[in-house]
Biopython code that builds the backbone (N, CA, C, O; Angstrom):
import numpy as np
from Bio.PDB.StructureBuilder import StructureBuilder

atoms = [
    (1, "UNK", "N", (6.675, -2.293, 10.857)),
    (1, "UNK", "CA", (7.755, -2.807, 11.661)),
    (1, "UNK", "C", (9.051, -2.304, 11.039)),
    (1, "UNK", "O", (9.239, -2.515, 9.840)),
    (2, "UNK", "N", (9.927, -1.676, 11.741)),
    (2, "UNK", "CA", (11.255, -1.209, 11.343)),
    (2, "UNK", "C", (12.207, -2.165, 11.910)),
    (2, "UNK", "O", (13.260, -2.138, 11.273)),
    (3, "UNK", "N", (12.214, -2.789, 12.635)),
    (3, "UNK", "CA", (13.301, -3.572, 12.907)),
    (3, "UNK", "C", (12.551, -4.814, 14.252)),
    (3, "UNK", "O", (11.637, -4.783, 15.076)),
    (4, "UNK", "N", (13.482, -5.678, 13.852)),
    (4, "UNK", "CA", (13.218, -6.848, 14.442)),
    (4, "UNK", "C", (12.293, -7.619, 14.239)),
    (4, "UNK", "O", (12.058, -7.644, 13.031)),
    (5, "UNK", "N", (11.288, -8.615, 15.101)),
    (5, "UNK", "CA", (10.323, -9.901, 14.673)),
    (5, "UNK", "C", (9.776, -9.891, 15.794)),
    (5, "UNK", "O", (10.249, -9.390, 16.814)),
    (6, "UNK", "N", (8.321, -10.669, 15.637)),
    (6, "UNK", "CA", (7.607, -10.968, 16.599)),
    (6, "UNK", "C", (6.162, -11.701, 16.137)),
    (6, "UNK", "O", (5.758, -11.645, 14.976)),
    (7, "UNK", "N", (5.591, -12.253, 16.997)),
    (7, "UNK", "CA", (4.959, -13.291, 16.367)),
    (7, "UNK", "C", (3.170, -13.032, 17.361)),
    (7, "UNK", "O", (2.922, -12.881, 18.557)),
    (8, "UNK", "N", (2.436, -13.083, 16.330)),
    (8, "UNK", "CA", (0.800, -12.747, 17.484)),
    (8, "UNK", "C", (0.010, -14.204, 16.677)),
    (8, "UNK", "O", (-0.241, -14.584, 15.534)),
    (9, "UNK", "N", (-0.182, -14.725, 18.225)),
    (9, "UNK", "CA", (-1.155, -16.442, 18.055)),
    (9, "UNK", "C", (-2.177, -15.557, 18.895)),
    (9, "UNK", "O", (-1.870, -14.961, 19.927)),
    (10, "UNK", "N", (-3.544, -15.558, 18.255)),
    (10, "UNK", "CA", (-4.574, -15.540, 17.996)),
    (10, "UNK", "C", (-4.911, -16.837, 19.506)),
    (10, "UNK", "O", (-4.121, -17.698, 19.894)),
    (11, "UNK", "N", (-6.278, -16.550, 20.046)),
    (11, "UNK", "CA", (-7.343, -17.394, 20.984)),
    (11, "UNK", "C", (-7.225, -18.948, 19.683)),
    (11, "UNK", "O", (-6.830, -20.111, 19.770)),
    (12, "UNK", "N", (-7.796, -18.117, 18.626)),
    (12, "UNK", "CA", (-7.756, -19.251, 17.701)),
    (12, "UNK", "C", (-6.422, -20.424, 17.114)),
    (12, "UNK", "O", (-6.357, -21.254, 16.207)),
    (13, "UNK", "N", (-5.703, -20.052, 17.938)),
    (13, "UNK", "CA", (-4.341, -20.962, 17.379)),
    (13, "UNK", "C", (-3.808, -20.284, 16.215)),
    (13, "UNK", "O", (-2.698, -20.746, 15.952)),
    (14, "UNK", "N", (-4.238, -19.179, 15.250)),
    (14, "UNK", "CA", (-3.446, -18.735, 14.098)),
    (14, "UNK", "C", (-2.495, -18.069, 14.716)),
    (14, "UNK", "O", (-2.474, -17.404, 15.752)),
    (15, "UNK", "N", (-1.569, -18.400, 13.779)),
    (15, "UNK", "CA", (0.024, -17.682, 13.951)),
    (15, "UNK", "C", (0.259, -16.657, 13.228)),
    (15, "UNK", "O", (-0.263, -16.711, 12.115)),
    (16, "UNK", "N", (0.881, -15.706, 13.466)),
    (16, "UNK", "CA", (1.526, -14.556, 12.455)),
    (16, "UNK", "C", (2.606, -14.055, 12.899)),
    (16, "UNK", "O", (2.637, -13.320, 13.886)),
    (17, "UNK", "N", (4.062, -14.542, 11.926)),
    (17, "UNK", "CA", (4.895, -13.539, 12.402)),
    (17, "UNK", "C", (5.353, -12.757, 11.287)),
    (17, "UNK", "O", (5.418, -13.161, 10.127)),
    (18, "UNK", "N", (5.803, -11.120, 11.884)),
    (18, "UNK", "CA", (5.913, -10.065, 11.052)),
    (18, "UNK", "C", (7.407, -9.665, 11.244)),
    (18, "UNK", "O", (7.953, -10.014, 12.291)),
    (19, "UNK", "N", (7.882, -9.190, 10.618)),
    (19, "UNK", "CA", (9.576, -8.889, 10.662)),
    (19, "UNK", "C", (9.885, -7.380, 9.776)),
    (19, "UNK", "O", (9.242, -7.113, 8.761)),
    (20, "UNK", "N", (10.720, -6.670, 10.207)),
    (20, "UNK", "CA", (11.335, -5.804, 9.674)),
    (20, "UNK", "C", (10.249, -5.837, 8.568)),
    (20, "UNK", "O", (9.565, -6.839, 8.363)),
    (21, "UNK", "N", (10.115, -4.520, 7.770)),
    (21, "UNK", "CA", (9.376, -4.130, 6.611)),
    (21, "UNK", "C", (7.734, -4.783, 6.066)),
    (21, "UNK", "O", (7.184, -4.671, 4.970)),
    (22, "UNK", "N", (7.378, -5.328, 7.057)),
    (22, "UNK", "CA", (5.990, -5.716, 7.331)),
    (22, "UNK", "C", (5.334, -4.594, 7.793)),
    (22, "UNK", "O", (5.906, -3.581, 8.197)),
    (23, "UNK", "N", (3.774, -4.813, 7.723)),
    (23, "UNK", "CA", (2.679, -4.109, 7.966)),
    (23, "UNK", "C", (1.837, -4.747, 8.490)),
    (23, "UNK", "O", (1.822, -5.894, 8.043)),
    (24, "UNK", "N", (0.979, -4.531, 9.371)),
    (24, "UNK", "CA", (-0.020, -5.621, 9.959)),
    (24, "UNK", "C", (-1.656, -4.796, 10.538)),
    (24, "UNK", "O", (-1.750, -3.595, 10.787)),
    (25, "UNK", "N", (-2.267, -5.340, 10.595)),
    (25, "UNK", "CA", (-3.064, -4.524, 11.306)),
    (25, "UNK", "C", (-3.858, -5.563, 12.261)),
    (25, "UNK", "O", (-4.238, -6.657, 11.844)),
    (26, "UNK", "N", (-4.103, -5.036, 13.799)),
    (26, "UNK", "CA", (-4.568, -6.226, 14.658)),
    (26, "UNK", "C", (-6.124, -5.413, 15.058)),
    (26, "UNK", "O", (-6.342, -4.307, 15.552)),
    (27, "UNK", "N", (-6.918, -6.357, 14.660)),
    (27, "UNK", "CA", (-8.460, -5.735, 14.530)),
    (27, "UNK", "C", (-9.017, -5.327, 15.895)),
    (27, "UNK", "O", (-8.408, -5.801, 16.854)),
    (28, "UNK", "N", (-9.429, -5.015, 15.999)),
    (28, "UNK", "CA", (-10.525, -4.688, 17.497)),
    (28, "UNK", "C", (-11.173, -6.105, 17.696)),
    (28, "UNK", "O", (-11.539, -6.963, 16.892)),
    (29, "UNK", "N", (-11.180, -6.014, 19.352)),
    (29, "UNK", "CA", (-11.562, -7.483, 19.267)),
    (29, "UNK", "C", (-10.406, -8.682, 19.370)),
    (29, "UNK", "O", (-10.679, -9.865, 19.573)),
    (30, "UNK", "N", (-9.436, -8.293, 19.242)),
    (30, "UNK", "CA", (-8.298, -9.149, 19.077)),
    (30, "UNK", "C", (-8.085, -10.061, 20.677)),
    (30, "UNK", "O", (-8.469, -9.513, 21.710)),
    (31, "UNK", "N", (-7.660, -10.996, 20.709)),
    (31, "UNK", "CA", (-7.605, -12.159, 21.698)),
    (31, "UNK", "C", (-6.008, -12.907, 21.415)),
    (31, "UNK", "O", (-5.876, -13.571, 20.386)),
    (32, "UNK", "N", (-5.083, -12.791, 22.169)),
    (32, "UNK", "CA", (-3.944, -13.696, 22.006)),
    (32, "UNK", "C", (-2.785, -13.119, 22.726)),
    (32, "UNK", "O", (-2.734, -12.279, 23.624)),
    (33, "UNK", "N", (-1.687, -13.916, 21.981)),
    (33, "UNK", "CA", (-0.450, -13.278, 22.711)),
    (33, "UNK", "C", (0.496, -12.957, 21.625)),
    (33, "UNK", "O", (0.682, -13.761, 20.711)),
    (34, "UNK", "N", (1.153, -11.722, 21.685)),
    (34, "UNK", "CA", (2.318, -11.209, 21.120)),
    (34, "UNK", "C", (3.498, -11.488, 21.495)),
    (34, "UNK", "O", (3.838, -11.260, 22.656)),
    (35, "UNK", "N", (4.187, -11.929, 20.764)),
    (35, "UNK", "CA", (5.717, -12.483, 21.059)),
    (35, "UNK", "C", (6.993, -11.992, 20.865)),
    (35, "UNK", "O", (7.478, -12.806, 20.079)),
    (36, "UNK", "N", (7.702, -11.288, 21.065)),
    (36, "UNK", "CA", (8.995, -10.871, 20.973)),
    (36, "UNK", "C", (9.667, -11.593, 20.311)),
    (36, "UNK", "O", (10.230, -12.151, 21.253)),
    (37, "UNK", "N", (10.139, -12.117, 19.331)),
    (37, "UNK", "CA", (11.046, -12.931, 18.811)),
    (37, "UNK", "C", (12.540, -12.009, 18.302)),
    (37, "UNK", "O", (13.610, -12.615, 18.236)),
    (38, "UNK", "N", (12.482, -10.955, 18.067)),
    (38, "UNK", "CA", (13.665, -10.119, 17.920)),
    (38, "UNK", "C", (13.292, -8.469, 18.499)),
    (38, "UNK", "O", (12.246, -7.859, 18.272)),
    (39, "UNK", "N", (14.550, -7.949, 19.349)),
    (39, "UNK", "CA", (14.223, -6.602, 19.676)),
    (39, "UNK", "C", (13.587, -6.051, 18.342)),
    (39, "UNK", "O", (13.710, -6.291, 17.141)),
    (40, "UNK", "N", (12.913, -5.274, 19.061)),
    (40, "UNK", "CA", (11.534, -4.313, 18.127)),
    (40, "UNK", "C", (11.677, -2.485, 17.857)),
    (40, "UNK", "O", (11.673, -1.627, 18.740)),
    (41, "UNK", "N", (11.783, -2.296, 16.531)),
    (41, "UNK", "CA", (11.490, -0.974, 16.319)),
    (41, "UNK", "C", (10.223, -0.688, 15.693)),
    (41, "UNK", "O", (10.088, -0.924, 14.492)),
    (42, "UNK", "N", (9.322, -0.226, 16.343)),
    (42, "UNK", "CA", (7.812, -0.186, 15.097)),
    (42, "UNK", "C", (7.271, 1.303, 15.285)),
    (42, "UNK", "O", (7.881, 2.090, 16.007)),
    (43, "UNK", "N", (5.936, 1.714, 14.514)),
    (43, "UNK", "CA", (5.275, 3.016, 14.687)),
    (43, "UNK", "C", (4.018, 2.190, 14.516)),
    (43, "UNK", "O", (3.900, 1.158, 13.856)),
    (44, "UNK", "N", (3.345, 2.654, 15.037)),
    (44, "UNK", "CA", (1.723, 2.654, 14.955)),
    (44, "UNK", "C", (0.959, 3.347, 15.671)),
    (44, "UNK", "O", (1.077, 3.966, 16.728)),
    (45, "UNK", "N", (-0.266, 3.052, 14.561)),
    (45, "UNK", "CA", (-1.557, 4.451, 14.554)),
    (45, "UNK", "C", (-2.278, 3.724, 15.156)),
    (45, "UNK", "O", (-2.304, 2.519, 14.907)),
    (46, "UNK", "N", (-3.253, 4.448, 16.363)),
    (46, "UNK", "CA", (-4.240, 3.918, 16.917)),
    (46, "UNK", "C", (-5.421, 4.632, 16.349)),
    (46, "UNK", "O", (-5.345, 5.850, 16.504)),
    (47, "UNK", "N", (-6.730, 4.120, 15.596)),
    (47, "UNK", "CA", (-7.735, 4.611, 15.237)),
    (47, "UNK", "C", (-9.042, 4.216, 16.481)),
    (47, "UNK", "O", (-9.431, 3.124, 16.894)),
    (48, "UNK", "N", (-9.446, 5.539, 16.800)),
    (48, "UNK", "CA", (-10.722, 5.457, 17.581)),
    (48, "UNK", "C", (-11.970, 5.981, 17.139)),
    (48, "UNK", "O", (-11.940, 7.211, 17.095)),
    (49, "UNK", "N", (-13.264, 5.386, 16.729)),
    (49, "UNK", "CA", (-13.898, 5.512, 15.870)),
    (49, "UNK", "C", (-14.876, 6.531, 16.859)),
    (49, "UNK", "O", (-15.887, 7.056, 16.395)),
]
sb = StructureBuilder()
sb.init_structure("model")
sb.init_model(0)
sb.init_chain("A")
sb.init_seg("    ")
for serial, (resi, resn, name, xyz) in enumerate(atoms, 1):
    if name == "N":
        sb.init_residue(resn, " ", resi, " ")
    sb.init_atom(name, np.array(xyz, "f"), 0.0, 1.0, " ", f" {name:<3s}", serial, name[0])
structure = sb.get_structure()
């Protein structure tokens, strides 16, 4: 994440929010909703096995 915040709740009720200079990785399989909490600058790699 390069800039801004945002927050991913899980089917399961877990929360995660990531902000500026975070790293995250959202597994295959993933279930929930992603949240915007601050405009977003990010990069990410999509791996296809």
């Amino acid at each position: 994440m390069l800039d801004g915040a945002c927050e991913l709740v899980g089917d399961d009720g877990v929360k995660h929010v990531y902000r500026a200079g975070d790293s995250f990785i959202i597994e295959p399989g993933f279930n929930g909703v992603w949240r915007v909490l601050e405009p977003m600058r990010k990069r990410f790699v999509v791996r296809v096995d």
